[in-house]
N, CA, C and O of each residue as an XYZ file, in Angstrom:
832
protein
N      34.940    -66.333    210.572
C      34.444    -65.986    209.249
C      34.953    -64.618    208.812
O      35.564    -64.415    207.763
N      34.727    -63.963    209.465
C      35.469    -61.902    209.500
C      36.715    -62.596    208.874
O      36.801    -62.264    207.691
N      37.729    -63.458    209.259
C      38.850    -63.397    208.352
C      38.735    -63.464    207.575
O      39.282    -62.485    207.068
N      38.268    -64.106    206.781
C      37.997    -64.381    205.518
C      37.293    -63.438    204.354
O      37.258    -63.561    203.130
N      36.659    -62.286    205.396
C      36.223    -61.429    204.509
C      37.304    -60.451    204.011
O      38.308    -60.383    204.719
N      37.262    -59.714    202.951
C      37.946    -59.207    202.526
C      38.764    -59.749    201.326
O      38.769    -59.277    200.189
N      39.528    -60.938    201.826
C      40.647    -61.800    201.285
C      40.342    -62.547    199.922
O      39.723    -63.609    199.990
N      40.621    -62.202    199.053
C      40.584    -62.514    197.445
C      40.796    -64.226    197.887
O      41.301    -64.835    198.830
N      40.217    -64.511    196.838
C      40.223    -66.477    196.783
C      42.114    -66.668    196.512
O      42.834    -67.519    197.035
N      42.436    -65.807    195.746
C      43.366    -65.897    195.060
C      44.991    -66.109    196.532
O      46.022    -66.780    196.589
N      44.323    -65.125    197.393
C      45.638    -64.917    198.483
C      45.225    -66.217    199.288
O      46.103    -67.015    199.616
N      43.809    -66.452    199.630
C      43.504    -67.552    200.402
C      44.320    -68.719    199.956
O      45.027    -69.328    200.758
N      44.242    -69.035    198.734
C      44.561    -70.162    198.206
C      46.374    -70.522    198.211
O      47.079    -71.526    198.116
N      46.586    -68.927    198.396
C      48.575    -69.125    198.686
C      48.086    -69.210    199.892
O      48.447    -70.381    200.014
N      47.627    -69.012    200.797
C      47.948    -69.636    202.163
C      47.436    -70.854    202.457
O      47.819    -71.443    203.469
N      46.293    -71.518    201.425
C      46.124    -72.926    202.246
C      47.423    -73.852    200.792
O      47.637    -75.065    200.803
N      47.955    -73.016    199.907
C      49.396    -74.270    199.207
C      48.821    -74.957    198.234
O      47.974    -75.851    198.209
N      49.555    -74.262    197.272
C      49.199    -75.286    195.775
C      48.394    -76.179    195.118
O      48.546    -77.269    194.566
N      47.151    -75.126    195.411
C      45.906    -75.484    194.710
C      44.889    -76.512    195.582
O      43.761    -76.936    195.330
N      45.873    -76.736    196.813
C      44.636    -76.871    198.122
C      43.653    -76.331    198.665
O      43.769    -75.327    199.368
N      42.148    -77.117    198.337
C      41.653    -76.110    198.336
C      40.176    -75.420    197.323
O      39.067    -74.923    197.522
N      41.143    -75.830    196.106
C      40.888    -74.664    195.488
C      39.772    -75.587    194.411
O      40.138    -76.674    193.964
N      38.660    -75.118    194.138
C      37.260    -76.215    193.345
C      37.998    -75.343    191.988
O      38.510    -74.242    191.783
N      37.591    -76.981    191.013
C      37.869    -76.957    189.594
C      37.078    -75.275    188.724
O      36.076    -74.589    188.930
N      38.302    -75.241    187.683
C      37.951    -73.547    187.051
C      36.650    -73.362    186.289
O      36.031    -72.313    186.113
N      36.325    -74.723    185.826
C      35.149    -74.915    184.842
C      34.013    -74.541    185.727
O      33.072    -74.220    185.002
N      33.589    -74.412    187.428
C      32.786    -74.445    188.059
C      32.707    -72.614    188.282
O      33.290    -72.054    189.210
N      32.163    -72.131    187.599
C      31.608    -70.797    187.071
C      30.895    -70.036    187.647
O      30.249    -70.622    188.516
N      30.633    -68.686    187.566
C      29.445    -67.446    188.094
C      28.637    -67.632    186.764
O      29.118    -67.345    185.668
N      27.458    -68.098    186.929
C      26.234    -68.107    186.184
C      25.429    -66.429    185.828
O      24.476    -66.136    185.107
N      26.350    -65.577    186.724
C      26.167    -64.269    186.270
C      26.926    -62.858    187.270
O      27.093    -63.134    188.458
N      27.205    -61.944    186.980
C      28.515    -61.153    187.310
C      27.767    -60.855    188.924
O      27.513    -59.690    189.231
N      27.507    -61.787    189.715
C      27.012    -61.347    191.168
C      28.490    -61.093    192.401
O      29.602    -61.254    191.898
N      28.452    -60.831    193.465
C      29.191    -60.290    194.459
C      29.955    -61.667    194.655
O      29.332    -62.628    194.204
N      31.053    -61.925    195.178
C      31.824    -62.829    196.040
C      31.340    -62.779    197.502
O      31.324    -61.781    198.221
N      30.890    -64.216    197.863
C      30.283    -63.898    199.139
C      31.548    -65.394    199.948
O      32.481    -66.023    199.449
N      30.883    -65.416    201.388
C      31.638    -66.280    202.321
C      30.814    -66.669    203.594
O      30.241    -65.893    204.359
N      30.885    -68.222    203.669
C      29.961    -68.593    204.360
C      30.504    -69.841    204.687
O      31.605    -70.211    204.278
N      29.622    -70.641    205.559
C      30.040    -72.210    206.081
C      29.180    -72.990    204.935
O      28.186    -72.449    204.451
N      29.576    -74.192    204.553
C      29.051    -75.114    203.718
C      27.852    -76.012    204.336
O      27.916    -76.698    205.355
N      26.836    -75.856    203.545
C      25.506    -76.549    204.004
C      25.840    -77.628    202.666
O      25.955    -77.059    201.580
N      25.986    -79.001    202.674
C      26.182    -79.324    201.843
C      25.071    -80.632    201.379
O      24.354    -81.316    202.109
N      25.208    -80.663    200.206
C      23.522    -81.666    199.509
C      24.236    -81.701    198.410
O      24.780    -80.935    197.614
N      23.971    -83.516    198.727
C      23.962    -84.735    197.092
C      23.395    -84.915    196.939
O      22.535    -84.935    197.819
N      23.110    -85.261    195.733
C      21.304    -85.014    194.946
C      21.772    -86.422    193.972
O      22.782    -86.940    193.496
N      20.472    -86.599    194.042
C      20.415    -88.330    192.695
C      20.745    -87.605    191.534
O      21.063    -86.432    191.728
N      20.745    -88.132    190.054
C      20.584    -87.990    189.357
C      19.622    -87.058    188.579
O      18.500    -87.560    188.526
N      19.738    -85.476    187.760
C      18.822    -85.182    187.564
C      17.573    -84.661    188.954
O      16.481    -84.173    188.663
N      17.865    -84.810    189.893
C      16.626    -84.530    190.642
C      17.455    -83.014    191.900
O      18.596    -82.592    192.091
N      15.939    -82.653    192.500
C      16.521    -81.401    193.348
C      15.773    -81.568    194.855
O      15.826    -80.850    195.854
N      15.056    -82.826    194.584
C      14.144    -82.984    195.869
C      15.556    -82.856    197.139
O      15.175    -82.633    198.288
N      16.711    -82.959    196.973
C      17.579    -82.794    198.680
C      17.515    -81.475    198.812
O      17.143    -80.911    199.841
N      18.032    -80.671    197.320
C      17.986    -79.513    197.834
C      17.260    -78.677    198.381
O      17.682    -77.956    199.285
N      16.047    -78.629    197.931
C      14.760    -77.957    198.778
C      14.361    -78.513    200.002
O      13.904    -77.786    200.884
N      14.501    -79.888    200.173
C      14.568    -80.536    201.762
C      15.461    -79.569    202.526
O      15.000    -79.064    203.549
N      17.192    -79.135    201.971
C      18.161    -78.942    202.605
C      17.437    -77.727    203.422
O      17.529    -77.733    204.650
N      16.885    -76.927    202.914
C      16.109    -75.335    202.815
C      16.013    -75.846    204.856
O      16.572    -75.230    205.763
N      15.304    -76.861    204.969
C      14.960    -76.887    206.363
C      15.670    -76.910    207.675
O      15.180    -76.798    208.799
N      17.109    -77.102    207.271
C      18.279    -77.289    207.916
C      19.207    -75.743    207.610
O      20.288    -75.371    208.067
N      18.764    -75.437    207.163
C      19.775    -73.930    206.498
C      19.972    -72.869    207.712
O      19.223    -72.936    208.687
N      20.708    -72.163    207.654
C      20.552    -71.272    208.475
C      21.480    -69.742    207.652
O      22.549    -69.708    207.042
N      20.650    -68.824    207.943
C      21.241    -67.394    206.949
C      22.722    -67.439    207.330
O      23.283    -67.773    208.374
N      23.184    -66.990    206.134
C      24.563    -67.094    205.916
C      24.858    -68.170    205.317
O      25.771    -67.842    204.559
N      24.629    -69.394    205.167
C      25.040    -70.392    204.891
C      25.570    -70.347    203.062
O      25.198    -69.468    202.284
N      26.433    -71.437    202.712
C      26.847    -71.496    201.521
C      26.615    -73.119    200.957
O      27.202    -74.164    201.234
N      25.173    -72.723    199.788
C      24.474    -74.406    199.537
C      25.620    -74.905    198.668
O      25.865    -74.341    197.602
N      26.384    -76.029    199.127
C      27.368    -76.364    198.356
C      26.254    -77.890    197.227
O      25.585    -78.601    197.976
N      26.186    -78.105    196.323
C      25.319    -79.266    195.906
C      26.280    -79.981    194.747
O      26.693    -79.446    193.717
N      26.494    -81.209    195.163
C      27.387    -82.292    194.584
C      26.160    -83.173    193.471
O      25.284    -83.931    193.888
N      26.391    -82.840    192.102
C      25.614    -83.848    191.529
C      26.402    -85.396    190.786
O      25.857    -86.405    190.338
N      27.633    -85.090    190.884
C      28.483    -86.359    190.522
C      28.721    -85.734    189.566
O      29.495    -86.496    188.986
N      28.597    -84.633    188.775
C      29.135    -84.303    187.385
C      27.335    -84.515    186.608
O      27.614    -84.782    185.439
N      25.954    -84.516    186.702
C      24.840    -84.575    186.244
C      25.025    -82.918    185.646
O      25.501    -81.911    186.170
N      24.492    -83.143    184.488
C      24.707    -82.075    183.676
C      23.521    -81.778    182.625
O      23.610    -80.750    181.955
N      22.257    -82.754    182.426
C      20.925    -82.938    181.674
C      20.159    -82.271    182.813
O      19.056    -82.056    182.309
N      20.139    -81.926    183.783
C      19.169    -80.973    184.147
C      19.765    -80.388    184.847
O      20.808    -80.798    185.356
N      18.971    -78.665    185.161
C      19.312    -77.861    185.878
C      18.845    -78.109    187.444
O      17.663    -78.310    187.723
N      19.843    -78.076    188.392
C      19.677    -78.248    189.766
C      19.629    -76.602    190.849
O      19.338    -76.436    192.034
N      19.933    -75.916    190.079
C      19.783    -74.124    190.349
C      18.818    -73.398    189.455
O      19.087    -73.185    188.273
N      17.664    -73.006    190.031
C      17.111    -72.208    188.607
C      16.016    -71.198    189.120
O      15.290    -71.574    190.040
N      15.900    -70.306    188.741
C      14.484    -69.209    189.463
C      14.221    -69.361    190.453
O      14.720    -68.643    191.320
N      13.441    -70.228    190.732
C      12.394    -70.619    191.803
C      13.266    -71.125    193.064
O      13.102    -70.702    194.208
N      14.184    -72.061    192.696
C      15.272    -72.337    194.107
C      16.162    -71.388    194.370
O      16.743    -71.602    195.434
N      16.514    -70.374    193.792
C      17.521    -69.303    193.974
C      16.443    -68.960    194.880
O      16.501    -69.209    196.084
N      15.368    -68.339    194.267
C      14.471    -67.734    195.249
C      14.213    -68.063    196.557
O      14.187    -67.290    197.515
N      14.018    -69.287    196.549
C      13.844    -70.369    198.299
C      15.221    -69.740    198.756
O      15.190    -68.809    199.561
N      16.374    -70.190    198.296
C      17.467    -69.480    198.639
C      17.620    -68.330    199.218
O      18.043    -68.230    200.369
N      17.315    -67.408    198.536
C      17.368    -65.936    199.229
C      16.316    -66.097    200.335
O      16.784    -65.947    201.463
N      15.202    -66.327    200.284
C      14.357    -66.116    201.479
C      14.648    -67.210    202.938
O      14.020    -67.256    203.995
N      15.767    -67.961    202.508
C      16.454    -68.299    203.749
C      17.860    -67.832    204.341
O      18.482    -68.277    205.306
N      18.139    -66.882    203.534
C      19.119    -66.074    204.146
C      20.185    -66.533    203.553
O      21.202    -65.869    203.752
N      20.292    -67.531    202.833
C      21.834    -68.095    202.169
C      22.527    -67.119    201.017
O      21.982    -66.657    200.015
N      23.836    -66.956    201.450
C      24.099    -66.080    200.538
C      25.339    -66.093    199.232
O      26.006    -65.183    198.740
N      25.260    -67.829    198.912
C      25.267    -68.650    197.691
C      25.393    -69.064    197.319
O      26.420    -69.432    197.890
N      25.281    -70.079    195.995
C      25.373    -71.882    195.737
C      26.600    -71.641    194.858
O      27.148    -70.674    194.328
N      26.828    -73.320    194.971
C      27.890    -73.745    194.416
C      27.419    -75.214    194.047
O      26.948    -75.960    194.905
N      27.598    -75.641    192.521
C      27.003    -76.956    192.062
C      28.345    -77.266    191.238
O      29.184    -76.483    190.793
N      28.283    -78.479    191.188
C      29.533    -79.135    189.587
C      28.067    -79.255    188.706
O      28.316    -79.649    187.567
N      26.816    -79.053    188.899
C      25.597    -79.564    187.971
C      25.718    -78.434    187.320
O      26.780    -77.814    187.258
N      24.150    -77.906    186.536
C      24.086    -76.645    186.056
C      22.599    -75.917    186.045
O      21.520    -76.491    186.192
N      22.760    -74.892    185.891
C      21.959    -74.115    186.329
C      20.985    -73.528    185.195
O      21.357    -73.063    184.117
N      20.141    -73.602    185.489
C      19.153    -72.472    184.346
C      18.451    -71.068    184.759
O      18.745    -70.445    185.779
N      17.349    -70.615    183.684
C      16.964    -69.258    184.105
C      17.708    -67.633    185.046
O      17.569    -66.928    186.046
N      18.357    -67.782    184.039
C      19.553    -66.831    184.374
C      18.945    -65.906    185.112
O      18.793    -66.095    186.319
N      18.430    -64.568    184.391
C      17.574    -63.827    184.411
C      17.145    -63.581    185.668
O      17.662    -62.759    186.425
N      15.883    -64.516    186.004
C      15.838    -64.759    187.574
C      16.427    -65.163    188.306
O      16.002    -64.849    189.418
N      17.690    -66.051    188.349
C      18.608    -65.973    189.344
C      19.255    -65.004    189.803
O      19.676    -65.049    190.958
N      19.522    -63.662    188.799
C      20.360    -62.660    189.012
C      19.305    -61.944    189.807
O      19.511    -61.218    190.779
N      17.986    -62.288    189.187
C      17.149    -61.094    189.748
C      16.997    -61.319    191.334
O      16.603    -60.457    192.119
N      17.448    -62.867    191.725
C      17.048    -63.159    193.202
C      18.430    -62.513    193.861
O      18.302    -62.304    195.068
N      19.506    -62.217    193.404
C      20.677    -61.718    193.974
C      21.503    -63.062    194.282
O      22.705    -62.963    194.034
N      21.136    -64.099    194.698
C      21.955    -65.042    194.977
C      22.813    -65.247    194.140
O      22.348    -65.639    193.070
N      24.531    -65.084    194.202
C      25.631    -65.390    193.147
C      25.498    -67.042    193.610
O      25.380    -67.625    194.688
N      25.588    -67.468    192.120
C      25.577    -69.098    191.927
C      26.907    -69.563    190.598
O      27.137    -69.413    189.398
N      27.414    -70.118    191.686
C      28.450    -70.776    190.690
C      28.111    -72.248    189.804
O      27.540    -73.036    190.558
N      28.306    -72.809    188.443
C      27.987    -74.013    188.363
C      28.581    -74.466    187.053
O      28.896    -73.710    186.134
N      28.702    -75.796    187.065
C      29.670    -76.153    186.117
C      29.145    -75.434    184.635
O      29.859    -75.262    183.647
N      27.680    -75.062    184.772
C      27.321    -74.516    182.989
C      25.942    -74.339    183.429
O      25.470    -74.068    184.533
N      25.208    -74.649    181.838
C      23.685    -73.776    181.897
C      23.043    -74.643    181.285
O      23.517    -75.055    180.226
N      22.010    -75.077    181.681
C      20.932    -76.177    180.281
C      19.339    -75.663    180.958
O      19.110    -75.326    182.119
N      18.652    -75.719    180.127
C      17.278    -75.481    180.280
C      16.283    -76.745    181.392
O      15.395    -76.526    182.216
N      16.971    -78.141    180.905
C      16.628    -79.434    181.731
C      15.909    -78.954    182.740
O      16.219    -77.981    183.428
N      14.699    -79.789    182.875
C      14.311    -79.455    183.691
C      13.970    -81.218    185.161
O      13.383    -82.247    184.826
N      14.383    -81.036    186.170
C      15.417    -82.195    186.930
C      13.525    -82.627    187.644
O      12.436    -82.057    187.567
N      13.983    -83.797    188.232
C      12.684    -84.775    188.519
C      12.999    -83.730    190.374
O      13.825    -82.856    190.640
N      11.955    -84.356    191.213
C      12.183    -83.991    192.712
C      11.707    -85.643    193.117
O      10.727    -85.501    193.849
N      11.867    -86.491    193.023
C      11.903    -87.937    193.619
C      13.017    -88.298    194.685
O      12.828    -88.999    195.680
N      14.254    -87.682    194.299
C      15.501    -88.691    195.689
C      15.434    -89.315    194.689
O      14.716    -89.407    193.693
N      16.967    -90.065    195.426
C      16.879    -90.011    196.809
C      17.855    -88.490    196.909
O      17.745    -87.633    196.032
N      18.918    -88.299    198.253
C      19.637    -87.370    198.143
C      20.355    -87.262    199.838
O      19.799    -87.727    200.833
N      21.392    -86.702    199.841
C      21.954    -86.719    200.986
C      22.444    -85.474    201.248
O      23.180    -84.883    200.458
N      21.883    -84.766    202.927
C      21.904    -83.719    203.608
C      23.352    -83.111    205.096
O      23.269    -83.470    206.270
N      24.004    -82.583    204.774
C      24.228    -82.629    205.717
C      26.048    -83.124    205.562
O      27.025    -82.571    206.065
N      25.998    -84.082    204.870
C      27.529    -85.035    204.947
C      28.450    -84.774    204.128
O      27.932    -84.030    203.295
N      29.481    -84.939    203.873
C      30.495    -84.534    203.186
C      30.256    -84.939    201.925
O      29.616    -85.975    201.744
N      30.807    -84.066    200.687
C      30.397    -84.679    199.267
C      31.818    -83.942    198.662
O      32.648    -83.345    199.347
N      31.854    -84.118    197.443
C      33.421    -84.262    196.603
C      32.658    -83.490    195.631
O      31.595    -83.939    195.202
N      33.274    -81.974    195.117
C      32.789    -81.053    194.106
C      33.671    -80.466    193.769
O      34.405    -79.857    194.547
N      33.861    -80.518    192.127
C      35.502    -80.046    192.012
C      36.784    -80.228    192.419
O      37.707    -79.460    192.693
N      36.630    -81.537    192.399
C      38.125    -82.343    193.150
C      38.236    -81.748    194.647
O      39.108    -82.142    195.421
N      37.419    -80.906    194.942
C      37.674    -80.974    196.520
C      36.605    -81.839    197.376
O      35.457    -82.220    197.147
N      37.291    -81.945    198.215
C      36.433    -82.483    199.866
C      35.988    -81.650    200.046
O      36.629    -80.602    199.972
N      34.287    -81.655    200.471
C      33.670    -80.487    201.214
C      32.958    -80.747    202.957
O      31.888    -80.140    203.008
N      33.184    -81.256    203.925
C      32.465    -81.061    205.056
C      31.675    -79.550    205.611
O      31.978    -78.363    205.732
N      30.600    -80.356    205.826
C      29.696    -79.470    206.424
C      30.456    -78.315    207.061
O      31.611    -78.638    207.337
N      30.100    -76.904    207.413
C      30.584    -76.060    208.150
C      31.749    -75.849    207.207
O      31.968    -74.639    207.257
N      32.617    -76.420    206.363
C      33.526    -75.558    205.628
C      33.276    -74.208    205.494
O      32.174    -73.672    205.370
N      34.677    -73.542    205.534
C      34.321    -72.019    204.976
C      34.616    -71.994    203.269
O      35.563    -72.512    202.676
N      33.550    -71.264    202.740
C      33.203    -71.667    201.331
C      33.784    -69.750    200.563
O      33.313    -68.642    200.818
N      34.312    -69.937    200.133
C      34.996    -68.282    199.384
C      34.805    -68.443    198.058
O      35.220    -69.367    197.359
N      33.955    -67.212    197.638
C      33.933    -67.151    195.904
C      34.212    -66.168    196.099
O      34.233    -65.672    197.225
N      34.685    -65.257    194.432
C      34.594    -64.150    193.615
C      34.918    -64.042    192.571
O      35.012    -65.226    192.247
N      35.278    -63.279    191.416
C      35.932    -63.203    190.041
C      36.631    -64.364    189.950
O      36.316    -64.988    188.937
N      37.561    -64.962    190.700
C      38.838    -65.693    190.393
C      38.372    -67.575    190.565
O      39.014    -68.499    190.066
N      37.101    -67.702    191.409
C      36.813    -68.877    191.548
C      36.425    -69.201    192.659
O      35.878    -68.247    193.213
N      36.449    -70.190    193.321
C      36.378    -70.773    194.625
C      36.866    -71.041    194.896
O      37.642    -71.604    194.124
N      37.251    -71.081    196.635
C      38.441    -71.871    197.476
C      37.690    -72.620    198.832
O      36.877    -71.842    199.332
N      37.739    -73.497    199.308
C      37.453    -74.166    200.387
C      38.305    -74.308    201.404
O      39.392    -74.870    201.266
N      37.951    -73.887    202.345
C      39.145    -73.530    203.593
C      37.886    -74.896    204.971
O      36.709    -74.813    205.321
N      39.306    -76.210    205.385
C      38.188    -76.812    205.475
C      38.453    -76.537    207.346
O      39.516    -76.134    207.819
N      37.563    -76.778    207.923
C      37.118    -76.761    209.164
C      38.301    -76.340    210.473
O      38.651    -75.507    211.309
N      38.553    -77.704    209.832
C      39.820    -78.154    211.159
C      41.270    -77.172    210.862
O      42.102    -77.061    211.762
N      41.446    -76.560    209.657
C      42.810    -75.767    209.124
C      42.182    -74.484    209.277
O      42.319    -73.735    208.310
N      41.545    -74.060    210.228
C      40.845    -71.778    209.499
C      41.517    -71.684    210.309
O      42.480    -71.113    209.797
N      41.805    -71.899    211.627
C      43.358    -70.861    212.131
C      44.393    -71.499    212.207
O      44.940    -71.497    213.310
N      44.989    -72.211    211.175
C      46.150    -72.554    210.663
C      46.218    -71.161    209.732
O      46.786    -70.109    210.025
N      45.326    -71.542    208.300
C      45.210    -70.817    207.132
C      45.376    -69.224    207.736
O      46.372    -68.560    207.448
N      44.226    -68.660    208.656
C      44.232    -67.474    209.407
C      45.417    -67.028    209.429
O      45.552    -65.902    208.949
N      46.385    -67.563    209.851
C      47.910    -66.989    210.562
C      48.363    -67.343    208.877
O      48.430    -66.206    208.411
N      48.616    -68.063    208.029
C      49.156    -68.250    207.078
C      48.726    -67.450    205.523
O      49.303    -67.359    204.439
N      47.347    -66.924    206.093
C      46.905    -65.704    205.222
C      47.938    -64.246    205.652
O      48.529    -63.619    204.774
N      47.994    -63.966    206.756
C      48.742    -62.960    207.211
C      50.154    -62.857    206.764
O      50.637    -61.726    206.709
N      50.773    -63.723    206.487
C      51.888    -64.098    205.856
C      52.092    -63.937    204.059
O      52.967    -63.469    203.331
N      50.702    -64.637    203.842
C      50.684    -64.644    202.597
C      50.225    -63.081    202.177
O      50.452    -62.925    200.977
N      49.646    -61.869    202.795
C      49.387    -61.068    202.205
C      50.887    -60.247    202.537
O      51.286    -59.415    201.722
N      51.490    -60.472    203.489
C      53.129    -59.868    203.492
C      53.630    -59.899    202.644
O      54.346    -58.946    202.338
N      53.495    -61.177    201.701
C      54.705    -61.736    200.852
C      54.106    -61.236    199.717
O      54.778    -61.296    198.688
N      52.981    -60.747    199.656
C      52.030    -60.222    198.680
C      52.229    -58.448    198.141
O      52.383    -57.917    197.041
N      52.123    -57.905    199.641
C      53.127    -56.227    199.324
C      54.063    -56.543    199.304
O      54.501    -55.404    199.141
N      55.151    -57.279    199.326
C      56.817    -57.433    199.113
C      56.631    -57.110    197.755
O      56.905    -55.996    197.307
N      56.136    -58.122    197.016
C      56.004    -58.254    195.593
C      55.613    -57.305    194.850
O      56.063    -57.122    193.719
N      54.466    -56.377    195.557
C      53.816    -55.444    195.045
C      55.108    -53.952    194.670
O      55.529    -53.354    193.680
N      55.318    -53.924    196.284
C      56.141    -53.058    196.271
C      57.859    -53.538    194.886
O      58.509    -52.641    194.349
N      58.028    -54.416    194.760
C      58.963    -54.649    193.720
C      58.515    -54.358    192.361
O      59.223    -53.584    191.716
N      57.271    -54.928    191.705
C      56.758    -54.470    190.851
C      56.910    -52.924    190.315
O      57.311    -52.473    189.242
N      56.450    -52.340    191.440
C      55.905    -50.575    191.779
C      57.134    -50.270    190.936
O      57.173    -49.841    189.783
N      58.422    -50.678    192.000
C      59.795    -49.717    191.377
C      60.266    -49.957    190.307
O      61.261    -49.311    189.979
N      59.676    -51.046    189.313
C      59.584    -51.093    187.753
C      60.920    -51.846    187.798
O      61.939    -51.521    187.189
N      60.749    -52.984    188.676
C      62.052    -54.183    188.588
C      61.039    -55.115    187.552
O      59.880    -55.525    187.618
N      62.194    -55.207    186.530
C      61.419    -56.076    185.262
C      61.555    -57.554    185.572
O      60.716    -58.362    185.172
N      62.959    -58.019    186.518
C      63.428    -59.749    186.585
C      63.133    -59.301    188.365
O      63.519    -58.262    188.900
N      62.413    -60.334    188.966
C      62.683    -60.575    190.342
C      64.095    -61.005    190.951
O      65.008    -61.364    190.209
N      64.199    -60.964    192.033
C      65.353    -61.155    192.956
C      65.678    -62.703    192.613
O      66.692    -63.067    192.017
N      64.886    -63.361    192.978
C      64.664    -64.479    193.094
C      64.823    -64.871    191.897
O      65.712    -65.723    191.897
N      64.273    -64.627    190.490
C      64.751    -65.350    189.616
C      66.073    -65.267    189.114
O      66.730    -66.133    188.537
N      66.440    -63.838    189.483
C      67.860    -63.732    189.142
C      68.781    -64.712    189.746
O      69.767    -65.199    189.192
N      68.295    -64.989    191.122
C      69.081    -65.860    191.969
C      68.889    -67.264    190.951
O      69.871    -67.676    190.334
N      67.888    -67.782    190.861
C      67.756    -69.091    190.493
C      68.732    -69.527    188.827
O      69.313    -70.501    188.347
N      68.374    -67.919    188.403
C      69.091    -68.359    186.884
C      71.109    -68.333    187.064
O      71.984    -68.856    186.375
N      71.156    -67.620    188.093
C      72.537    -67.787    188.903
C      73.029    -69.235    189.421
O      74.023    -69.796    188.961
N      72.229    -69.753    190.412
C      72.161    -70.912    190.852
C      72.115    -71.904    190.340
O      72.882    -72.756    190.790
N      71.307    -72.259    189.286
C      71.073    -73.804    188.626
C      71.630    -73.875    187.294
O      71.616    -73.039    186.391
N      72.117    -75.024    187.349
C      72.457    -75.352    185.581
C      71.805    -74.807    184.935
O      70.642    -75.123    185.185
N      71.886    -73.980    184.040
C      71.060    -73.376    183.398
C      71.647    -73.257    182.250
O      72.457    -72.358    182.019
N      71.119    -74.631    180.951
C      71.842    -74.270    179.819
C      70.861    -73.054    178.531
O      69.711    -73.045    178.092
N      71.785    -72.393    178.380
C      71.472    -71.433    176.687
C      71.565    -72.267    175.026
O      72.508    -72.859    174.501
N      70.556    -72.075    174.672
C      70.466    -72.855    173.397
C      71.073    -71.651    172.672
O      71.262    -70.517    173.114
N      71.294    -72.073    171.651
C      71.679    -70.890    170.447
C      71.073    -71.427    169.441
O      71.100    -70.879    168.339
């Protein structure tokens, strides 16, 4: 997990390759909170309802990152005051929904940063059914349990289980190739190397 701290979503995501990875842009900070990093506790919820998620609360363990798959449910809020709150007092340090979230206000006030596709007042049934524990699909990504889950300014990235010391060694790389660039910038090179090469290299017709 330590790897991962530090590392912008943005470099993660050049090391796990072209948008592998990486949960849809529409899936938002519900308010300007910290970028945090954690393993995925993950909960599908019925329709409208939050009864998995507060079940999930019993399985949690601090640190964790509540990932919650509603299929795209968007008429009620599945994040709001009162579950941020359960949230913080189990040590999780923060959700991620494609649903949406309400009561801003107190979510910020619980500290938990919550990402979610938007905001509606809805207020969601607790009946189920709902599923704990198993892999669910949020933002065009795959999420398994224990994923390492990365937010901040730029979005989310999912780094999944079986690839963190692949990615690990391929972050190290990617932040190399990262001061290369930097350092080119710095010396106020306006065309990269590389594109010069490419506009050298390929057919490259000029309109007039």
């Amino acid at each position: 997990m330590d790897g991962f701290r530090g590392a912008g979503t943005a470099l993660i995501a050049d090391a796990l390759g072209h948008g592998f990875g990486v949960v849809d842009h529409d899936i938002r900070p519900v308010w300007d909170g910290p970028g945090f990093v954690g393993p995925a506790l993950t909960v599908e919820t019925a329709p409208h309802d939050i009864l998995a998620v507060h079940a999930a609360l019993k399985f949690s363990k601090p640190g964790d990152v509540m990932v919650i798959a509603t299929r795209g449910s968007t008429q009620a809020a599945v994040l709001g005051g009162i579950t941020t709150a359960l949230l913080r007092n189990a040590g999780i340090v923060g959700a991620v929904t494609d649903g949406v979230a309400r009561d801003v206000a107190q979510v910020e006030a619980s500290g938990v940063p919550v990402y979610a596709r938007g905001l509606s007042p809805g207020i969601p049934f607790k009946n189920g059914p709902g599923r704990i524990g198993l892999a669910v699909s949020l933002g065009h990504v795959a999420v398994e349990p224990g994923d390492i889950v990365v937010a901040d300014r730029d979005g989310i990235v999912v780094v999944p289980l079986v690839h963190v010391h692949h990615t690990l060694k391929a972050l190290a790389d990617a932040r190399s190739i990262e001061s290369d660039l930097e350092a080119v910038a710095s010396a106020g090179t306006i065309v990269p190397t590389y594109a010069e090469d490419a506009l050298s290299a390929l057919a490259v017709n000029y309109v007039r």
